[in-house]
DOPARO-169004 format. One record per residue (C-alpha): x, y, z; residue number from 1. Coordinates in nm, 4 decimals. Layout:
% DOPARO-169004
+----------+----------+----------+-----+
!        u !        v !        w !  nr !
+----------+----------+----------+-----+
!        X !        Y !        Z ! NUM !
...
+----------+----------+----------+-----+
***
This chain:
% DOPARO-169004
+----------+----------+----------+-----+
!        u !        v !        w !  nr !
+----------+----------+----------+-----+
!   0.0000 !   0.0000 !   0.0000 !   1 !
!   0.1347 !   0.3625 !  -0.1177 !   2 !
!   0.2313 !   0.5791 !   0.2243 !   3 !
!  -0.1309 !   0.7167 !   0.3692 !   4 !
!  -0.3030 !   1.0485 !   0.2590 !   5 !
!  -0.1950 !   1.3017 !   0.5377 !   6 !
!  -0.4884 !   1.4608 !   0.7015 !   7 !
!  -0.2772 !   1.5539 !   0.9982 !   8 !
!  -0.1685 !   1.9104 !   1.1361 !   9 !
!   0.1395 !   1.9353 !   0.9566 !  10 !
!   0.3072 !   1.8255 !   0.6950 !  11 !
!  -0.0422 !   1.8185 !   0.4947 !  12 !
!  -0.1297 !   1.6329 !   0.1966 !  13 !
!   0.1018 !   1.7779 !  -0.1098 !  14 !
!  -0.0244 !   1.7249 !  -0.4726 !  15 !
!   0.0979 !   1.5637 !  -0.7436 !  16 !
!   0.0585 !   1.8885 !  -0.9067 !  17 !
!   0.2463 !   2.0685 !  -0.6933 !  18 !
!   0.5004 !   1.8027 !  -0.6897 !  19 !
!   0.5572 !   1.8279 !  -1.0583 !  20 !
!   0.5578 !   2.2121 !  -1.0168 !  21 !
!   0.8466 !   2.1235 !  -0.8236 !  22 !
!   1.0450 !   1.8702 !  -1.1211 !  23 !
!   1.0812 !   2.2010 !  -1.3180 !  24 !
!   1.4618 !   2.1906 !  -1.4230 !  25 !
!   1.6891 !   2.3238 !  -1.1907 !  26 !
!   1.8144 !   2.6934 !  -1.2307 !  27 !
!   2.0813 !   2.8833 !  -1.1172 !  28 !
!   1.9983 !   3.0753 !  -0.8095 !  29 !
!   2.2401 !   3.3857 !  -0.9176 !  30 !
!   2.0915 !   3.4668 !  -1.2749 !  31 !
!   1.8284 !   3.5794 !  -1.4125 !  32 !
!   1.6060 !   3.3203 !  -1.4290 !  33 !
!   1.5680 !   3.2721 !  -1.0100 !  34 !
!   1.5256 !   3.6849 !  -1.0235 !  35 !
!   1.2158 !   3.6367 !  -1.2704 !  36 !
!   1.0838 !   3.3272 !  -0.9924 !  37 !
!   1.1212 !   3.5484 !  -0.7029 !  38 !
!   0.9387 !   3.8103 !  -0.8495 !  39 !
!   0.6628 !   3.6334 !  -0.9712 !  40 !
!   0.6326 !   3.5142 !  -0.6168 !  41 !
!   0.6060 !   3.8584 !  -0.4315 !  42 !
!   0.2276 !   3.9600 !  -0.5626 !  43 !
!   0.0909 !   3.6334 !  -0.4531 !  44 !
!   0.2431 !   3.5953 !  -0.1159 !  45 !
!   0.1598 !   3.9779 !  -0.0588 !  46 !
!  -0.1880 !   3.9296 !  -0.0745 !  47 !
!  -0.1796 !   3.6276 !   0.1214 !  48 !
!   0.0003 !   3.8175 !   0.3830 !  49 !
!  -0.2160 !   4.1227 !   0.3668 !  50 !
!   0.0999 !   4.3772 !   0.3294 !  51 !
!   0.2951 !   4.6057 !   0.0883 !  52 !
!   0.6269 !   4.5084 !   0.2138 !  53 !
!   0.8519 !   4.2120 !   0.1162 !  54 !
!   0.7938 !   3.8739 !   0.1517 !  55 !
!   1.1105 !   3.6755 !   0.2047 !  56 !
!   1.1889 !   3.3440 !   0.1447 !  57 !
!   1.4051 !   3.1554 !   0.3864 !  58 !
!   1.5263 !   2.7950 !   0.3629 !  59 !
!   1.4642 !   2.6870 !   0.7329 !  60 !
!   1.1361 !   2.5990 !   0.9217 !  61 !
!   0.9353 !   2.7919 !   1.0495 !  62 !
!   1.1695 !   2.8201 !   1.3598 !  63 !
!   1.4317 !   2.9388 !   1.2204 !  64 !
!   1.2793 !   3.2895 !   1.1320 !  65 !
!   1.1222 !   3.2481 !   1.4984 !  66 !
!   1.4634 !   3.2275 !   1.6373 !  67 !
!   1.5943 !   3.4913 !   1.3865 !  68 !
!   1.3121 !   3.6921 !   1.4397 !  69 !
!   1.4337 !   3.7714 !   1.8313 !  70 !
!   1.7762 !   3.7775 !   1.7605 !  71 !
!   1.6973 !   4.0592 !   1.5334 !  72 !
!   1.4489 !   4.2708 !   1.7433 !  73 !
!   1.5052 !   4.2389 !   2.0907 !  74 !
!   1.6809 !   4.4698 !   2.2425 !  75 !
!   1.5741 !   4.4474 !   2.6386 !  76 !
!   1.2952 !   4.2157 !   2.6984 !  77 !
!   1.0517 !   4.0017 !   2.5201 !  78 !
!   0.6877 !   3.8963 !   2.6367 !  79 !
!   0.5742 !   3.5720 !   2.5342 !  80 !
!   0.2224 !   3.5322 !   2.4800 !  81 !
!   0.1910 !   3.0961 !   2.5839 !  82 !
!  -0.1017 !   2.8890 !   2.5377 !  83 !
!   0.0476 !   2.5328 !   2.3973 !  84 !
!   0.3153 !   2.3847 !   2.3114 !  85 !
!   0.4589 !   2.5965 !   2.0296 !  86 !
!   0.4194 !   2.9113 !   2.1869 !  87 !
!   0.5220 !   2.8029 !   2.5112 !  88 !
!   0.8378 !   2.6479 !   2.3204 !  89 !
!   0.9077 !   3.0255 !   2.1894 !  90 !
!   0.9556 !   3.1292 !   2.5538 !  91 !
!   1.2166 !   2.8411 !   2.6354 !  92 !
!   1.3712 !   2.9530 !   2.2929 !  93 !
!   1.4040 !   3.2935 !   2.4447 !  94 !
!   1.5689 !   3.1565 !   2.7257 !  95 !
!   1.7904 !   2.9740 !   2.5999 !  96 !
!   1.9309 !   3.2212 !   2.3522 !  97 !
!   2.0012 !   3.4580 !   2.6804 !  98 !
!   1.7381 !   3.6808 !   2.6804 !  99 !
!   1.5623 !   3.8216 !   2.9314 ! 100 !
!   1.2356 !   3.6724 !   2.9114 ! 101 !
!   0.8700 !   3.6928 !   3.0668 ! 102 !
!   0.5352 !   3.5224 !   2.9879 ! 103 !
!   0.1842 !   3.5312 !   2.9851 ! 104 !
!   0.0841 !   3.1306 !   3.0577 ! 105 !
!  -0.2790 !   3.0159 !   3.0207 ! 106 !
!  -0.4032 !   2.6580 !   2.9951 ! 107 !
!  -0.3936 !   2.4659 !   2.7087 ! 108 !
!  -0.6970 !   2.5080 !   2.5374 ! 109 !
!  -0.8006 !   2.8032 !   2.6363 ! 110 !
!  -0.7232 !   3.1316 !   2.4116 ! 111 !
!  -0.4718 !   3.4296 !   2.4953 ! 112 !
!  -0.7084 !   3.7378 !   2.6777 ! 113 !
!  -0.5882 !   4.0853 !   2.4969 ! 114 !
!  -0.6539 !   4.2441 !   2.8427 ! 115 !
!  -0.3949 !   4.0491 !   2.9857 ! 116 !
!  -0.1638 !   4.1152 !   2.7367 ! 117 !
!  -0.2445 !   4.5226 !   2.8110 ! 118 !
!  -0.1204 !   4.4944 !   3.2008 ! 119 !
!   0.1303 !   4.2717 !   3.1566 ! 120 !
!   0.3083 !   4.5431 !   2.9144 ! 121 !
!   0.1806 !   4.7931 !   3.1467 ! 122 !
!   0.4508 !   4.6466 !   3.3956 ! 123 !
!   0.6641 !   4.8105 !   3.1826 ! 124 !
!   1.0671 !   4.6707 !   3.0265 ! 125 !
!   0.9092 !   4.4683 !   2.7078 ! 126 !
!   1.0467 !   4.5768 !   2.4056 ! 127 !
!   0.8944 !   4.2626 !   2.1769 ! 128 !
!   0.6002 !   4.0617 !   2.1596 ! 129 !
!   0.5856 !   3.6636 !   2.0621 ! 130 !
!   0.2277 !   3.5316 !   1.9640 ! 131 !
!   0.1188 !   3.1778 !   1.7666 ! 132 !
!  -0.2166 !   3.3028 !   1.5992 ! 133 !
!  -0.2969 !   2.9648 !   1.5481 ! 134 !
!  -0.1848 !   2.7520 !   1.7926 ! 135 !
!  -0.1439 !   2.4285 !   1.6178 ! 136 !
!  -0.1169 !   2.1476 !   1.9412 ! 137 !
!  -0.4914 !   2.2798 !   2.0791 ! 138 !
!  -0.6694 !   2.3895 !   1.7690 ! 139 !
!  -0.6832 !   2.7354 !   1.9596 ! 140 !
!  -0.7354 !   3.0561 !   1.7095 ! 141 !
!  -0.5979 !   3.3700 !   1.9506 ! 142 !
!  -0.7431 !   3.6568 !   1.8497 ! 143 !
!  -0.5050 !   3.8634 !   1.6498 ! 144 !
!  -0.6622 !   4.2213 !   1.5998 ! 145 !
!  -0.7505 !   4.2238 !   1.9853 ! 146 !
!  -0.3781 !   4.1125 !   2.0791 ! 147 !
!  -0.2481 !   4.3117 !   1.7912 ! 148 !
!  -0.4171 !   4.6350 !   1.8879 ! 149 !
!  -0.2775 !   4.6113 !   2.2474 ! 150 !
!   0.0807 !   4.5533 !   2.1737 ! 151 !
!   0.0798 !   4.8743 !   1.9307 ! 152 !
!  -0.0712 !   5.0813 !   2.1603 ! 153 !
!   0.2854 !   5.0585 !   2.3564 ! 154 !
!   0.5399 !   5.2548 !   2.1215 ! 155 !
!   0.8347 !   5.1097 !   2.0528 ! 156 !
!   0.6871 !   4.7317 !   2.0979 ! 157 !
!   0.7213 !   4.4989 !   1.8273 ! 158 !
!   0.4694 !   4.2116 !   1.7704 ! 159 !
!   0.6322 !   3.8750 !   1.5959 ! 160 !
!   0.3131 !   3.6945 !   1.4905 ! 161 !
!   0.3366 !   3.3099 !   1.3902 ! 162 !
!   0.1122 !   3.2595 !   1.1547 ! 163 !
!   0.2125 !   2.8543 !   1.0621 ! 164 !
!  -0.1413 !   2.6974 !   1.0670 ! 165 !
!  -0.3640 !   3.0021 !   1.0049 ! 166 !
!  -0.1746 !   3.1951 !   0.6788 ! 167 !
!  -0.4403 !   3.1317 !   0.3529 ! 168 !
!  -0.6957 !   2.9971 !   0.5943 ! 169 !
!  -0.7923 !   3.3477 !   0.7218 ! 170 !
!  -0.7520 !   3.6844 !   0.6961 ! 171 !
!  -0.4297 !   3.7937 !   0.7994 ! 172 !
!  -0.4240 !   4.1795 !   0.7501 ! 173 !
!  -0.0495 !   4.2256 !   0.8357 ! 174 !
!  -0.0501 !   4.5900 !   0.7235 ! 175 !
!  -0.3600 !   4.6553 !   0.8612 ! 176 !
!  -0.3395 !   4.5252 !   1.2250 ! 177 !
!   0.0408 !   4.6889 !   1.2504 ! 178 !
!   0.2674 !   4.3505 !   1.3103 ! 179 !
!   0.6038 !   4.3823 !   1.2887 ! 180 !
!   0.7183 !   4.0508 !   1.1664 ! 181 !
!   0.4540 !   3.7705 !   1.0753 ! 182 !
!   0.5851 !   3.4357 !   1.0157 ! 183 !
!   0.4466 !   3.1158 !   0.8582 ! 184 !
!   0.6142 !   2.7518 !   0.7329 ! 185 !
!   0.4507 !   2.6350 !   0.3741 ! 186 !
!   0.4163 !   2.2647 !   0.5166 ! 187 !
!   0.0731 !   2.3628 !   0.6654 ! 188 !
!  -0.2128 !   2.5939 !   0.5020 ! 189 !
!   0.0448 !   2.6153 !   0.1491 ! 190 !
!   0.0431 !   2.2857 !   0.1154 ! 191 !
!   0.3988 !   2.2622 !   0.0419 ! 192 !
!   0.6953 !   2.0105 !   0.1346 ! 193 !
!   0.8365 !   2.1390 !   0.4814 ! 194 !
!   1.1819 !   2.3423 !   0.4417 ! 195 !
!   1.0977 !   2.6917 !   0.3376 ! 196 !
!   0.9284 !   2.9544 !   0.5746 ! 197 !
!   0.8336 !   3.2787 !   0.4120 ! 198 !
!   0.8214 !   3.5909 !   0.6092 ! 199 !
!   0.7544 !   3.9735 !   0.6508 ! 200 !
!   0.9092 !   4.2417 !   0.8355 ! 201 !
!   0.7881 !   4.6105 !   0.9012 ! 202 !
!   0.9276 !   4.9287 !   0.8455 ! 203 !
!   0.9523 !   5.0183 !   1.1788 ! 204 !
!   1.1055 !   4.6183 !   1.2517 ! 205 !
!   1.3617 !   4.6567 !   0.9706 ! 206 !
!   1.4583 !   5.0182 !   1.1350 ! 207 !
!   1.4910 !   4.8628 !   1.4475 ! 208 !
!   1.7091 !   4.5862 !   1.2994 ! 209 !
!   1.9121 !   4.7879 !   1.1365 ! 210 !
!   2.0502 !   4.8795 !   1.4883 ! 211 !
!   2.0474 !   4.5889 !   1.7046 ! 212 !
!   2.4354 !   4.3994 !   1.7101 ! 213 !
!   2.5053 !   4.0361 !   1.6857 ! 214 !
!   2.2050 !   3.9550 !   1.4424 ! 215 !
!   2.4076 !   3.6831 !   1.3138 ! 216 !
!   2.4032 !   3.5737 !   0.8715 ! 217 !
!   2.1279 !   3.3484 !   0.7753 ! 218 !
!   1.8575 !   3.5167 !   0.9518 ! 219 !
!   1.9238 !   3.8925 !   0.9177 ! 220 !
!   1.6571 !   4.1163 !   0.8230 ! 221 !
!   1.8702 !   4.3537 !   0.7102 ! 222 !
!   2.0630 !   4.0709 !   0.4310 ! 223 !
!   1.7670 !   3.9879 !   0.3495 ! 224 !
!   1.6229 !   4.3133 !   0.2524 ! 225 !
!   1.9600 !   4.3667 !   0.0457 ! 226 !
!   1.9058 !   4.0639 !  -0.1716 ! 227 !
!   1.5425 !   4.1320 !  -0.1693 ! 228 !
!   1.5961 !   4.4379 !  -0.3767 ! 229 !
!   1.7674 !   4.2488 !  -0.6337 ! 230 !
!   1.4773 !   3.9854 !  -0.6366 ! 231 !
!   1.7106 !   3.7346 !  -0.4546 ! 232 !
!   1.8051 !   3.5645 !  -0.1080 ! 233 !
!   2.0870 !   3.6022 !   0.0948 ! 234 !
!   2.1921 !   3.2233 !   0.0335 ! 235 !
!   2.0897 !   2.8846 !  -0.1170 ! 236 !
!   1.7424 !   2.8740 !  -0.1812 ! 237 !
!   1.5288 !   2.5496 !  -0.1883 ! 238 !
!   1.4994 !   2.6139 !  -0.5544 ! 239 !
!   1.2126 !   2.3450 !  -0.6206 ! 240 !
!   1.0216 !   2.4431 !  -0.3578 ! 241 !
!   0.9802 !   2.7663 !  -0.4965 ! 242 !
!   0.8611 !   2.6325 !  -0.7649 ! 243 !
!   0.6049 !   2.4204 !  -0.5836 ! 244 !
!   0.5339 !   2.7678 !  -0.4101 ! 245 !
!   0.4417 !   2.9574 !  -0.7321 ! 246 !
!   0.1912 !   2.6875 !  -0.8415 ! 247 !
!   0.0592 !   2.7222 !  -0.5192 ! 248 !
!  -0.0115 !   3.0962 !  -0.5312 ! 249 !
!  -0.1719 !   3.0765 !  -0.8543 ! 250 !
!  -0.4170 !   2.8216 !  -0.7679 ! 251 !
!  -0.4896 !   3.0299 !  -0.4962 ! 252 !
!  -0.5258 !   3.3430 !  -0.7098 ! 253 !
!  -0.7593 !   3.1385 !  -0.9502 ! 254 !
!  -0.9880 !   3.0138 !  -0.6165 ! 255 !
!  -0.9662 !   3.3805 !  -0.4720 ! 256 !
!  -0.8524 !   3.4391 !  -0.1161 ! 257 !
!  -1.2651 !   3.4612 !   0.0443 ! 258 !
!  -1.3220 !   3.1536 !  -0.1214 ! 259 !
!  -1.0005 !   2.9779 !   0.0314 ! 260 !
!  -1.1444 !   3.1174 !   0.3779 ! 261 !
!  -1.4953 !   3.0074 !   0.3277 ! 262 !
!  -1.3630 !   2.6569 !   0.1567 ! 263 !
!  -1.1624 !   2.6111 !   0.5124 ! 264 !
!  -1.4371 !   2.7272 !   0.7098 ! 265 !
!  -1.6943 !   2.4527 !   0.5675 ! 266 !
!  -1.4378 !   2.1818 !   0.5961 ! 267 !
!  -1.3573 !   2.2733 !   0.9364 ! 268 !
!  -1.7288 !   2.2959 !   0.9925 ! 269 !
!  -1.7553 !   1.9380 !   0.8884 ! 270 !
!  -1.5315 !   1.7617 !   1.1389 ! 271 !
!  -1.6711 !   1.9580 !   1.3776 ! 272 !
!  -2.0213 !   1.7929 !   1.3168 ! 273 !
!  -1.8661 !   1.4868 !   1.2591 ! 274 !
!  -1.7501 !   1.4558 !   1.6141 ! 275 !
!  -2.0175 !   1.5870 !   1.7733 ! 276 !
!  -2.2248 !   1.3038 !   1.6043 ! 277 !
!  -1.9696 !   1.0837 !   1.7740 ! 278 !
!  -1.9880 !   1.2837 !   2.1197 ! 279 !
!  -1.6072 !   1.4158 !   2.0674 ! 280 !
!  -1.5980 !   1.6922 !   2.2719 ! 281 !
!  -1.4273 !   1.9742 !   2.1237 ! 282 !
!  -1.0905 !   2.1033 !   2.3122 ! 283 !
!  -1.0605 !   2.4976 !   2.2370 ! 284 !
!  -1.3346 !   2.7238 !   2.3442 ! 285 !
!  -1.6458 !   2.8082 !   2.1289 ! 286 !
!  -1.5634 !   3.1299 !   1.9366 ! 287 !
!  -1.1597 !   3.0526 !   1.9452 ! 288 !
!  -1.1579 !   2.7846 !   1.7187 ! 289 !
!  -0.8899 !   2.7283 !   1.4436 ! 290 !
!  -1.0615 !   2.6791 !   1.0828 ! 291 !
!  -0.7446 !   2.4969 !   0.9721 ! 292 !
!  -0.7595 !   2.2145 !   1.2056 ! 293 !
!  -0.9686 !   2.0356 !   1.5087 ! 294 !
!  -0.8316 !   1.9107 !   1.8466 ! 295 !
!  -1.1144 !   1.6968 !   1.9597 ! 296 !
!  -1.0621 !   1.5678 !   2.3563 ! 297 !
!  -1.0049 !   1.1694 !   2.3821 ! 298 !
!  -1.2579 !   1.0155 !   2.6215 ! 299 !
!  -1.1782 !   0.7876 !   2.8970 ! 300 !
!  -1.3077 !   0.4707 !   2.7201 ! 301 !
!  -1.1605 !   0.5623 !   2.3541 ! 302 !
!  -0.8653 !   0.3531 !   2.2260 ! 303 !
!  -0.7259 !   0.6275 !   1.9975 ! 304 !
!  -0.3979 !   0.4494 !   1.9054 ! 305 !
!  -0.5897 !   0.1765 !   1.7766 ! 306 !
!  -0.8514 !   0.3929 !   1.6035 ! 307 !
!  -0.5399 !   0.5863 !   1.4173 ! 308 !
!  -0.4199 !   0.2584 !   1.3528 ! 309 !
!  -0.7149 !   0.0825 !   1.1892 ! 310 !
!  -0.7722 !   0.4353 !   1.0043 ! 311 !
!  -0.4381 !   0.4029 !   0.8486 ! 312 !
!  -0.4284 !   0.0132 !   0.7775 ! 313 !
!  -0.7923 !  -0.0015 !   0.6643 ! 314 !
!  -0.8402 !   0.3266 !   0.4669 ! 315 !
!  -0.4785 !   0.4772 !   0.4208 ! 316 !
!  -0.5805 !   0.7630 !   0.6109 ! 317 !
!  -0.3597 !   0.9114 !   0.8627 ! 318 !
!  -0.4704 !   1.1589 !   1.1594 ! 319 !
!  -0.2661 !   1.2976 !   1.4290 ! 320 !
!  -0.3265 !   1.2325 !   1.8952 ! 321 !
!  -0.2496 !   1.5172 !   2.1061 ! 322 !
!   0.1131 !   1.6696 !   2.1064 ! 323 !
!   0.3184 !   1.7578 !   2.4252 ! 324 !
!   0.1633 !   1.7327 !   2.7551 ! 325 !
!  -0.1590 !   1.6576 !   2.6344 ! 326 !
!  -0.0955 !   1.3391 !   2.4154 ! 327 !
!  -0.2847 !   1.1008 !   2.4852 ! 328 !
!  -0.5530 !   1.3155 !   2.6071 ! 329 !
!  -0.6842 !   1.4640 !   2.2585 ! 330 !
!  -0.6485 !   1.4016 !   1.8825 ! 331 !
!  -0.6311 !   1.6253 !   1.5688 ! 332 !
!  -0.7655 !   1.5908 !   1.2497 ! 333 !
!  -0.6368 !   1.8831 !   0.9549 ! 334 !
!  -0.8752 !   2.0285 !   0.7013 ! 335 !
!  -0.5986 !   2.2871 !   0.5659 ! 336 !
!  -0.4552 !   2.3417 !   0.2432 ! 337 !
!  -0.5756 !   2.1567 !  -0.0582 ! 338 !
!  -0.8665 !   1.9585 !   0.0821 ! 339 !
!  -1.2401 !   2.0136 !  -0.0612 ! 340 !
!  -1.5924 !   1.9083 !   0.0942 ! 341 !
!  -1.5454 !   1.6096 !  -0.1076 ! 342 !
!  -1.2011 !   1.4991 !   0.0452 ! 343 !
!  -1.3222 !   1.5691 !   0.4201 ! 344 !
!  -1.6571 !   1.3281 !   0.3580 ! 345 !
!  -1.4127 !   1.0381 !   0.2328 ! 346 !
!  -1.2289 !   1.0859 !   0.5734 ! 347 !
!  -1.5399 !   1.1562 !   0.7469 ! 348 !
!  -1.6829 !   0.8408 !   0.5815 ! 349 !
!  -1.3932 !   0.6118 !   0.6246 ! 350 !
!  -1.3885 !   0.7130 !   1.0497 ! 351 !
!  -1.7400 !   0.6177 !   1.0581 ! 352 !
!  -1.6720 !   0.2723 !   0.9535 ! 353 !
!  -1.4006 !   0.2433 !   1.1576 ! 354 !
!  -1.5794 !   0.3487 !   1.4907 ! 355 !
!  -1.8687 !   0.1079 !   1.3361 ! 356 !
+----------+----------+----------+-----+
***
């Protein structure tokens, strides 16, 4: 049996047309033919993103521009906005890089509170802001113009938004809502092979990087806003993944971004009813809900290895159990990036027969 269809919360289920996007023949990444791929890249991306500014491409996860991201902004103290396991990880990340470091910790599941966020910075020190928009181990969708609003109401305080599960499921108004760097992988939403994260930094971010020391090579804002000008990235790019990434953004231009949104939306929609049939309780709070994926809670009596197992022996279907501290204690099922109404009911279908 061929490896199972992915409909778990990252990597996602890549096409074969996007894979033979990606067997284009190999270019140069110095000449004039990578110059005329960037480019073509930038409208797409910027509308995705919701911005006039850049869009750069770095080979690297996600975490890698996270990382970067801090080395290149903080100058006295960043506030961590933690509510599962990938933001929380962003504080220990902090940490460990020597920074002085505070957070705002709520229980997974539950959804970051803008107010908090408000006295917390009223405290006073913070110079940078880390929030996961979609929080990918609960299914949790923070809310990003309350949160965002807050943080810009402090001058001087930059907001580094992870967008990894929610970019091209949403709207993500980076302009708009003032963010200073917003952040996403391409193995999620995109649809992509992991190993490129694509990125956007503000004005006032860029200015501020522009003076901070020890920013290091491969993630400096201010290298790549040099090669940017010259359509171009400050080192090796993943070449083919570019490519993948440009058949991406057309298809995307051709369904229209509110029809991506609504498309996620009814797909989400569908698990959700799917395990409420069951009696799956859902495991982030009504109105915080991620539309890219669903964290349902396990029940006491539920053998979920064995229903993951019998879904991927039987049907060739493959779903994700809980990550971190609560595995075990919830599953995840995605709906993100290329998957129709028709896709989720085959999943929904082939679950159904193998709860019986």
């Amino acid at each position: 049996m061929s490896s199972p269809k992915l409909f778990a919360p990252g990597p996602v289920d890549v096409s074969p047309e996007t894979f033979a996007a990606m067997s284009h023949t190999m270019i140069g990444h110095r000449g004039s033919d990578f110059e005329e791929l960037y480019a073509s890249l930038q409208p797409g991306l910027k509308s995705v993103f919701g911005t006039s500014r850049p869009v750069f491409l770095s080979t690297s996860s996600a975490w890698g521009v996270m990382e970067g991201a801090l080395r290149n902004l903080v100058r006295g103290k960043v506030l961590c906005l933690c509510c599962g396991a990938f933001s929380d990880k962003w504080f220990d990340v902090a940490k460990k890089m020597g920074y002085e470091a505070d957070k705002i910790q709520v229980e997974w599941g539950e959804a970051i509170d803008p107010e908090a966020v408000k006295a917390k910075l009223e405290e006073g020190g913070f110079d940078t802001v880390t929030f996961i928009h979609s929080e990918t181990s609960t299914g949790v969708l923070n809310d990003l113009a309350g949160v965002a609003a807050v943080v810009k109401s402090f001058p001087d305080t930059m907001l580094i938004i992870d967008t990894v599960s929610s970019l091209s499921t949403v709207p993500i108004e980076m302009d708009a809502i003032g963010a200073d760097v917003v952040l996403a992988g391409v193995q999620k939403a995109l649809a992509l092979p992991p190993g490129l994260a694509v990125f956007a930094v503000s004005e006032a971010a860029m200015e501020r990087a522009k003076g901070t020391p020890n920013r290091g090579y491969y993630f400096d804002f201010v290298e790549f806003a040099k090669n940017d000008e010259k359509n171009n990235t400050p080192s090796t790019p993943c070449i083919a993944t570019l490519f993948g990434l440009q058949y991406i953004l057309g298809e995307i231009e051709k369904e229209g971004l509110e029809n991506r949104f609504a498309r996620h939306a009814e797909t989400n929609a569908m698990i959700h009813t799917w395990g409420a049939k069951h009696g799956f309780q859902l495991f982030a709070p009504e109105g915080r809900r991620s539309n890219a994926l669903t964290c349902f809670t396990t029940p006491a009596d539920f053998d979920l290895p064995a229903f993951i197992k019998t879904l991927k022996s039987k049907h060739n279907f493959l779903i994700n159990g809980g990550y971190g501290k609560i595995k075990g204690l919830t599953f995840r099922i995605s709906n993100m990036g290329n998957e129709t109404v028709a896709t989720m009911q085959e999943l929904i279908d082939a679950m159904d027969d193998v709860l019986g």
